[in-house]
N, C-alpha and C positions, 0 to 999 in steps of 0.2 A: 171796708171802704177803700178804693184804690187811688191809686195817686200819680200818676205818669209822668208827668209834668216835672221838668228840673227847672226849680226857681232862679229869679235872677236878680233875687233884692231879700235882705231882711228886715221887717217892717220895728224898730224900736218903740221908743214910747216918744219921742218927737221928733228923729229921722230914718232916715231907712239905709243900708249897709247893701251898695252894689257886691254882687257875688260874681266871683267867675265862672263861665260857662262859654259853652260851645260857640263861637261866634262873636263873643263877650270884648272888651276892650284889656282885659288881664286874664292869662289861665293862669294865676298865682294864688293860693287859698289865702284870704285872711288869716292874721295872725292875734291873737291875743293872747297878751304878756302875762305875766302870772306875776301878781304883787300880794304875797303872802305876808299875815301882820300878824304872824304867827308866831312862839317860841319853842313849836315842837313840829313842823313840816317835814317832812323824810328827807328832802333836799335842802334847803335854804332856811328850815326855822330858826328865829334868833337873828336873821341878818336884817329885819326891816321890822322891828320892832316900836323904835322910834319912830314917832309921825311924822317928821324934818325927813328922815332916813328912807322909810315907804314912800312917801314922793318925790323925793328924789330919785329913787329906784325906779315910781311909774314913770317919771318925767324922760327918764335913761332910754329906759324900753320903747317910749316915742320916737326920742331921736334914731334910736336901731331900725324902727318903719315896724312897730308895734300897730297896729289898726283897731285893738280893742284894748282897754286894760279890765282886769278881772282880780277884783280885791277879796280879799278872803279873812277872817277872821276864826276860824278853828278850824285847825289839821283835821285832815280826813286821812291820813295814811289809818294802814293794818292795825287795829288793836288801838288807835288812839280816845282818848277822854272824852265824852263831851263837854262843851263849854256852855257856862249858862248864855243867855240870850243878854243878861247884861252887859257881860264881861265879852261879847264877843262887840256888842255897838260900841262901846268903849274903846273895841282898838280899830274899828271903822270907819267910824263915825267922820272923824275929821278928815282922813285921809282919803276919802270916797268925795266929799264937799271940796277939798282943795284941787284934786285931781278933774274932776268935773266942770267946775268952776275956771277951767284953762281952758276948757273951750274949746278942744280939739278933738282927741279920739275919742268916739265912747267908751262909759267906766260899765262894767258888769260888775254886781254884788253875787258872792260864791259864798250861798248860804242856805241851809233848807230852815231854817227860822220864819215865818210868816212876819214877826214881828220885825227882825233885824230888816228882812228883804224892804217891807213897808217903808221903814225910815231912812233907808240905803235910797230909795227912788225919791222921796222929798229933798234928799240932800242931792239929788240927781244923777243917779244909776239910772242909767237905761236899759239895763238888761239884767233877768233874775236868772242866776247860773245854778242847777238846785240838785245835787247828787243823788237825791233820792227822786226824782219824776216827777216833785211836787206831792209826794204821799205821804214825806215825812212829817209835815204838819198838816192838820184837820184846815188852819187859814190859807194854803199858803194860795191854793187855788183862787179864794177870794180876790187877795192882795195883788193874782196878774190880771185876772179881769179888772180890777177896778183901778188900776195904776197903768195898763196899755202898756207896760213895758215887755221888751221881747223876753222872752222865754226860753233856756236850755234845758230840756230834759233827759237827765240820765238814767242808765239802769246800773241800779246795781243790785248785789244778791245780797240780802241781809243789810246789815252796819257795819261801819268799819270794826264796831268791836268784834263783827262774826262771822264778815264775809270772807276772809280766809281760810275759815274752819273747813275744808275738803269738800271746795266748790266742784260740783256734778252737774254736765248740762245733756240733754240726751243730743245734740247737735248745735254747737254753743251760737254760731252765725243765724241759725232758724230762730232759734228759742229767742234769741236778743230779738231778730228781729221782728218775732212776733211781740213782744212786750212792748216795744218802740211803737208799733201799729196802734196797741191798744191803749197805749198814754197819749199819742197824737188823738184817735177819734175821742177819748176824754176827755183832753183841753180843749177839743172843738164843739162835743158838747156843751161842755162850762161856758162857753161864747168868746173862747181866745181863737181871732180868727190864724189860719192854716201858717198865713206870711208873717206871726208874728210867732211864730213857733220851729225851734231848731231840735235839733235831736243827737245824742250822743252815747255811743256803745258800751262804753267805758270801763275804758284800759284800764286794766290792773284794780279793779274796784268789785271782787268777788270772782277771780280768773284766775288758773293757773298759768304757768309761764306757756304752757304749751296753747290754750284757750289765747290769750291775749296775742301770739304771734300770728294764731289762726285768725282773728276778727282782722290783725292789721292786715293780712296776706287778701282778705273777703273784702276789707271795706268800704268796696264801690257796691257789695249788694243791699247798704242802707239807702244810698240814692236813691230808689224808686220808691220810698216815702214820699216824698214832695215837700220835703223839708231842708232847709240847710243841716247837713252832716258834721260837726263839730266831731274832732278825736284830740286829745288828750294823751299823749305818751310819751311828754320829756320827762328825762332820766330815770323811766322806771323801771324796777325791779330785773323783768322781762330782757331790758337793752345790755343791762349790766350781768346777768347770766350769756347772755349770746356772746360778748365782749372777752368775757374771763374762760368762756371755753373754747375762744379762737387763738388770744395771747396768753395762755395759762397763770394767770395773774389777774386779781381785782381789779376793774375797769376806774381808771380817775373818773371826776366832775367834768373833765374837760373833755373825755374818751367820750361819755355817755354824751354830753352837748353834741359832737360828732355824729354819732350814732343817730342821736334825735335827730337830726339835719337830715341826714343820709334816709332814715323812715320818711323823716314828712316829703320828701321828693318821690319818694313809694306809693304814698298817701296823695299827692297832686297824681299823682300817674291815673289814680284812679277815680278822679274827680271830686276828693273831698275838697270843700269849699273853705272850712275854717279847720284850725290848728293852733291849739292851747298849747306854750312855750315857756320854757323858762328864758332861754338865752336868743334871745331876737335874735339879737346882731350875728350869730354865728347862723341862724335856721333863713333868716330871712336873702342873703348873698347868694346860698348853696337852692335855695326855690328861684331866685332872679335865673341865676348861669340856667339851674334846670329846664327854666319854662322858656329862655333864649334860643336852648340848645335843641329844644321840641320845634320850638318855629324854624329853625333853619331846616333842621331835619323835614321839614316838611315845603320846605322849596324844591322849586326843578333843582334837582344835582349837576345839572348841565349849567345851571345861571353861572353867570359872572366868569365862564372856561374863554 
């Protein structure tokens, strides 16, 4: 099924998310904040713990000019646990209802639990963010047809227990984005229509460092899905190898922030529309100058002589 068409909204489960595109009134991609309520995250587990603490931190990532937040309740890094589905509503639950309940950005639940996703959209998630495609649970399909909520779907290769085990792809940008193709005409089977469905390659979630600089170098050729393109690639693995083999030395927190900033302008260059972040306030300034410095750049050179 082909797709030509570059979207110019994502359809949620009671508004829709203007995107940027060609012509559009922003060439600046959506951002969505990353508010992990986790104790074991590769980056930030243990910092937003507390429910006072997580909203405060979603509420932070607004003021930075956050556009989505995306709440998470079990670490998906390499090799992590899974969490039961109790224990993970328990550290969401409130924090997804208070953050929502302000009335501003939409909240995304980052979850492949059918059950957590379910309870995450009554307390008022509008969007099911799901690392597995939605295959990890048998419901979870059910739960976005029957809740209207927008949909992200990722690939990844295995679990995070396994997907680093000596990830092999015979051409890693084809293969993704043949897998992408065939979980799009899947949820459009299920009857999740086209605009409420986003799609994501995903960075560092069964890739080697060399795979994952290849998809960001490629990732204007998921575009011609006809879905919004979400990427994922603060402070990972990937940034902080590139980092420590230019300054011969482990890249800080603050390096890799950097880094991320400097990709996702890589990433607008190429028309992705959304970009999952840890540190707004530093990713969102360095895509403003960007997309300034593109519009000028495309004025008569002669104006204003």
């Amino acid at each position: 099924m082909a797709h030509d068409r570059f979207p110019t909204h994502w359809r949620l489960r009671t508004r829709s998310l203007d995107l940027p595109h060609a012509g559009g009134p922003s060439q600046r991609p959506l951002l969505m904040g990353i508010v992990n309520v986790t104790p074991d995250s590769f980056s930030d587990g243990g910092r937003h713990v507390d429910v006072d603490a997580a909203v405060a931190h979603g509420l932070a990532l607004v003021a930075a000019g956050a556009d989505i937040l995306d709440v998470g309740g079990e670490s998906t890094r390499p090799f992590s646990e899974p969490v039961a589905a109790a224990d993970e509503l328990r550290r969401v639950s409130e924090v997804v209802q208070r953050l929502a309940a302000m009335g501003g950005v939409p909240v995304s639940i980052d979850t492949s639990k059918a059950a957590v996703a379910a309870r995450a959209v009554e307390l008022g998630a509008e969007i099911i963010n799901d690392v597995t495609g939605l295959e990890g649970d048998a419901g979870m399909v059910d739960v976005a047809t029957g809740t209207g909520a927008g949909i992200c779907a990722m690939h990844m290769r295995g679990t995070p227990q396994t997907m680093q085990i000596d990830p092999r792809y015979h051409d890693v940008v084809a293969d993704i984005h043949a897998y992408l193709a065939a979980r799009r005409d899947a949820l459009l089977a299920a009857g999740i229509p086209l605009e409420r469905i986003c799609l994501d390659p995903g960075i560092g979630f069964g890739k080697t460092h060399v795979h994952n600089h290849t998809l960001m170098q490629h990732a204007g050729r998921f575009l011609d899905l006809g879905t919004p393109i979400l990427v994922g690639h603060s402070r990972k693995g990937f940034l902080g190898k590139m980092l420590e083999a230019s300054m011969g030395r482990p890249a800080t927190e603050a390096e890799r922030d950097a880094a991320t900033a400097g990709a996702a302008c890589a990433l607008a260059a190429q028309g992705i529309q959304i970009i999952r972040v840890h540190a707004v306030g530093m990713v969102r300034p360095a895509l403003e100058a960007f997309a300034a410095a593109r519009a000028i750049g495309s004025c008569d050179p002669h104006a204003g002589r």
